[in-house]
N, C-alpha and C positions, 0 to 999 in steps of 0.2 A: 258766039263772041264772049258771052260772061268764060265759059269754061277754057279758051284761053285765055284771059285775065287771071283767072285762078294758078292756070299752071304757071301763069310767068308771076304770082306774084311768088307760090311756092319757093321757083326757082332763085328766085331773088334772095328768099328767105334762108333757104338752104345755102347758099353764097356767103353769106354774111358770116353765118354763124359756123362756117367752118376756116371761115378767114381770120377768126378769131384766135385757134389753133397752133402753135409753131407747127413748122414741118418739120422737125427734128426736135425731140424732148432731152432735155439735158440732160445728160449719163457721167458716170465716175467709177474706176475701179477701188477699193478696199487697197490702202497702202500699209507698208508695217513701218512704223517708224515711234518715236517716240511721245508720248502723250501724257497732260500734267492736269492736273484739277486743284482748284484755287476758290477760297473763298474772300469775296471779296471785302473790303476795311476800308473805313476813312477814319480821319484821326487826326493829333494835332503831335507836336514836338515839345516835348517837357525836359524840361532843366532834373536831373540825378537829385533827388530829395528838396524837390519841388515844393514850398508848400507856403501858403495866404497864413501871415500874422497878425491876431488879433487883439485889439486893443482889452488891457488888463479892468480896469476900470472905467470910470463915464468920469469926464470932465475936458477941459481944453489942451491941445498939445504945450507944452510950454517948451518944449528945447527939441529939434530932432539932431542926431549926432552923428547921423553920417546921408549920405546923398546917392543916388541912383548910377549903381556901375561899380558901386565901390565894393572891395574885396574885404569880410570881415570873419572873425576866428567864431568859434561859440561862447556864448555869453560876451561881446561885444553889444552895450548898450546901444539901439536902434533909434530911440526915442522916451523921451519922457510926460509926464500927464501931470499938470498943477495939481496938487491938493495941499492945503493951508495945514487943514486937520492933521496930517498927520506929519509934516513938518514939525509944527509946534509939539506934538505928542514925542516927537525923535528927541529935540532938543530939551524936553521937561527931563525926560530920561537920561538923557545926558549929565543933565545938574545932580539928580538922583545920582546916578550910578558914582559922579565924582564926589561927591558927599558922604557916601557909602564907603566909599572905599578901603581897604583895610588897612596899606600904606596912611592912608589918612587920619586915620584914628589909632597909631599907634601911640601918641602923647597919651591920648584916655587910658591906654594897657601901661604905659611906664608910670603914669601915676599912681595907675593902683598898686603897680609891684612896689614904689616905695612906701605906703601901705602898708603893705605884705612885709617887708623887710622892717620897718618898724614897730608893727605887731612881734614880727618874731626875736629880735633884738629884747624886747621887754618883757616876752615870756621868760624867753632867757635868764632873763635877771632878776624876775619874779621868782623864777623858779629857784634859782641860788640865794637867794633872799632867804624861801621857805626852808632850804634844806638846814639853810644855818639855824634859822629858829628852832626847828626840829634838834637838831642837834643839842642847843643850850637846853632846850625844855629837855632832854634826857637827862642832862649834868642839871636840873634843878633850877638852872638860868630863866628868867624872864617870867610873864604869866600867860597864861592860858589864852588871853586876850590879844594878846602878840601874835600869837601861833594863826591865833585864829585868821588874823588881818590879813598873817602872810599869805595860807594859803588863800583865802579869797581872792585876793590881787592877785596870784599864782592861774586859777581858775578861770581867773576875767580876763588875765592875758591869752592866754592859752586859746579859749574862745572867740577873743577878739581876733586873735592870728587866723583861724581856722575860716572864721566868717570871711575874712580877707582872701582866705584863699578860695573859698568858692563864689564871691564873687567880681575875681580875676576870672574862673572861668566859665561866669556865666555872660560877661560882659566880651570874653572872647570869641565864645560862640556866638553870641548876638553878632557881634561886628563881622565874624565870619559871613554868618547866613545873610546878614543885609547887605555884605559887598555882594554875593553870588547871585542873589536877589535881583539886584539892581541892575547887573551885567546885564542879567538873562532878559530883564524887560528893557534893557538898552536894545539886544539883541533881536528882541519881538517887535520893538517899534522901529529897527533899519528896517527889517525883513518887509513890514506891512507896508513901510515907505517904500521900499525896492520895487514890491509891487509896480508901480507904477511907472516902470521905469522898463519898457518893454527888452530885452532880448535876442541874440539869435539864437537860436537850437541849434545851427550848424556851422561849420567851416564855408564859405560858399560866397555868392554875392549878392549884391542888392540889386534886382531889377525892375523894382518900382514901387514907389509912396506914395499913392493916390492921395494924400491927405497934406495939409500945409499948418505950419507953427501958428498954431492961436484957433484952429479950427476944432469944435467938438467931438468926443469919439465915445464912444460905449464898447463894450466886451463883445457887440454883436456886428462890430466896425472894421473890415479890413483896414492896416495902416502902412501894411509892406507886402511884399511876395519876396524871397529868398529861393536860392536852390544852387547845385552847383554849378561853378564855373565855366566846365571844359566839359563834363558827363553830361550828354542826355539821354532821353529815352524815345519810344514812340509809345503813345497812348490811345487803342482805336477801338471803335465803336464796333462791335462785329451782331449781328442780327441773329434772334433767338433762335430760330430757324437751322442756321448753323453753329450754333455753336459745339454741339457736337462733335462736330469735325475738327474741332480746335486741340492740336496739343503743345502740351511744353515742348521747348525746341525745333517746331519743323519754323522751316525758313518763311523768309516775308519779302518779297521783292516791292521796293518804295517808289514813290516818284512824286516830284513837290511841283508847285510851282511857283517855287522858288531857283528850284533849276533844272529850268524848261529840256527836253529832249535826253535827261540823265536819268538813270536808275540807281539805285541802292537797295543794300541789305541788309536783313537784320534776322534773329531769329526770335519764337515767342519764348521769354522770362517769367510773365506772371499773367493769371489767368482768375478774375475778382468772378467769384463763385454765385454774387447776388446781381438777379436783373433788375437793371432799372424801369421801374412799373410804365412812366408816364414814356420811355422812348423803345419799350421793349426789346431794349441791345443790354449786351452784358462789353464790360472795358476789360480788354486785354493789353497787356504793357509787353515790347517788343526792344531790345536793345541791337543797337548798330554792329555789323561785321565788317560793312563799309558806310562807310558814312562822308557826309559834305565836309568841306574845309570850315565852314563856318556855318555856325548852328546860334538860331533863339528860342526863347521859351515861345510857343501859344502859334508858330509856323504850322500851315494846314497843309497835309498829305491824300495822300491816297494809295492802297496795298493792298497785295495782291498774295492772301496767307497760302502757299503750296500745301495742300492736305492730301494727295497722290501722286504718284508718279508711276510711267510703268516703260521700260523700253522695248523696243523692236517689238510692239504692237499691233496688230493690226487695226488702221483706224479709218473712220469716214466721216463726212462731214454729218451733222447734226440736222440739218434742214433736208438730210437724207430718207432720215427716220421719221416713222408715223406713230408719234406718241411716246417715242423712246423704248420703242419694241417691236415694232415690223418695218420690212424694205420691200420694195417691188426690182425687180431685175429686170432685163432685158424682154423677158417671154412678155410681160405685163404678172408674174405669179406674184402673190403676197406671200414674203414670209419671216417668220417671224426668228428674233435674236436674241440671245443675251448680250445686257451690255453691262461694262465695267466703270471705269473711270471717265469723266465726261468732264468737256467744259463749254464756254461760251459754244464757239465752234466746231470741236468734233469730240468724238465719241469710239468709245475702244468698245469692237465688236470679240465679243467671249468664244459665241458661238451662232451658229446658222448662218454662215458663208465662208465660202475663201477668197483670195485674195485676187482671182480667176474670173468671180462673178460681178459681173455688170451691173451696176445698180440704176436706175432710172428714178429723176427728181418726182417728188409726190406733186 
């Protein structure tokens, strides 16, 4: 009794575990056809010179000069930052510089020229004064006392003119150098006031001021984002892993979901050479060959970078393969392949089969 118990539990056992089995193992021939290898990207949509503006200094916004959407040139004032100091500092300079001025101090140069022309008027006449004394004292005329007067007064004119003339122009060069002076620190305190008074860098638009009039900001305070208008780019994260396989210009096949069931293209442009430590992806920047009818900055993607291509291939599927180097065929033999270009799905056989051999799923 026990030892038929045993065979029938055997039998039972043996039942089971071959019912477990298909009766047919799944088979595939090696087709040639075309085969594509892709490394995969996600990424977002950026605006063509794209980039966060930061506040020039620390204080409160006092005026912003334009609003979100709006289309502005370069150096289009964005916004402004109160500061007292250097207001007052602009205006002191102000007063300075119109005080300085050279136009303004030409009364002080005409003064002196009549001066100058009164000096020399009475050298003049000093001087014919003296000749005539001279002359008598030759004929015996006058005394020595005379002579003497004349020329002294001669000398003193003479001197007096000259003093005159040099300083006409030491007084013109003063007023020179104190208009130019003055300009220049006119000039130093717009600039240090401008400061404050943020900027665009570019032709392009405004798509957004996180910050409101009367609110605080520092140099280390986004207060706009800019970039252009109609240009964008794709900006994606590609993993260290592959970046290798990354070059300029092979194609990028897009897809958003933004719009569902579409594709688009692009090919790569720029390839930033340093990895980022803390996500260990390096950012590749990819521009459109087709692209959406309407595009925004900071839209999330996902892409699909072409790194090979091979036609009229011989290809199979990939869950074919045992390790991405041996097949089993028909007999049940293992054997082994080279393989080329590979993706999710299938895989280009180089060599160890043709297209004849039967392959059986592992």
């Amino acid at each position: 009794m026990k030892f038929i118990l045993r065979v029938f539990l055997f039998l039972a056992i043996s039942l089971s575990i071959f019912s477990c089995f298909p009766s047919e193992q799944e088979s595939t021939y090696p087709e040639l056809t075309s085969i594509t290898e892709s490394v995969y990207a996600s990424g977002l949509i950026k605006a063509v010179n794209q980039y966060e503006a930061f506040a020039n200094n620390t204080g409160p916004i006092q005026e912003i000069f334009v609003k979100e959407g709006d289309l502005v040139e370069e150096g289009t004032p964005i916004l402004a930052i109160y500061n007292e100091r250097e207001r007052l500092n602009r205006e002191n300079a102000e007063l300075a510089q119109v005080f300085a001025d050279y136009q303004q101090n030409q009364s002080k140069l005409r003064d002196l020229q009549l001066t100058i022309d009164f000096a020399k008027s009475k050298m003049q006449n000093d001087s014919m004064l003296f000749e005539r004394q001279k002359n008598l004292w030759e004929k015996n005329i006058g005394t020595a006392v005379d002579l003497e007067q004349r020329r002294l007064s001669f000398e003193n004119s003479q001197t007096a003119y000259e003093s005159a003339l040099i300083r006409y122009q030491d007084l013109k060069r003063e007023i020179e150098f104190n208009s130019k002076s003055a300009s220049k620190s006119l000039a130093i305190s717009r600039a240090l006031e401008s400061e404050f008074v943020l900027k665009s860098r570019i032709k392009g638009k405004v798509y957004a001021l996180p910050k409101e009039k009367g609110e605080m900001v520092n140099p280390q305070t986004p207060v706009a984002t800019l970039g252009s208008e109609n240009h964008f780019l794709m900006e994606l994260q590609i993993d260290e892993y592959d970046i290798s396989k990354i070059e300029i210009g092979q194609q990028v096949i897009v897809t958003m979901d933004s719009y569902k069931g579409e594709t688009f293209q692009g090919i790569v442009s720029r390839i930033f050479p340093l990895m980022d430590s803390k996500s260990k992806s390096f950012t590749v920047e990819a521009t459109f060959t087709k692209e959406p009818k309407v595009l925004y900055p900071n839209l999330s993607l996902e892409a699909n970078i072409i790194t090979a291509t091979a036609e009229n291939s011989l290809v199979i599927p990939r869950n074919f393969l045992i390790n991405d180097e041996l097949v089993i065929n028909s007999d049940g033999d293992t054997i082994p392949v080279k393989i080329g270009i590979r993706n999710f799905q299938f895989a280009q056989v180089l060599e160890g089969i043709g297209k004849e051999t039967q392959l059986i799923k592992p």
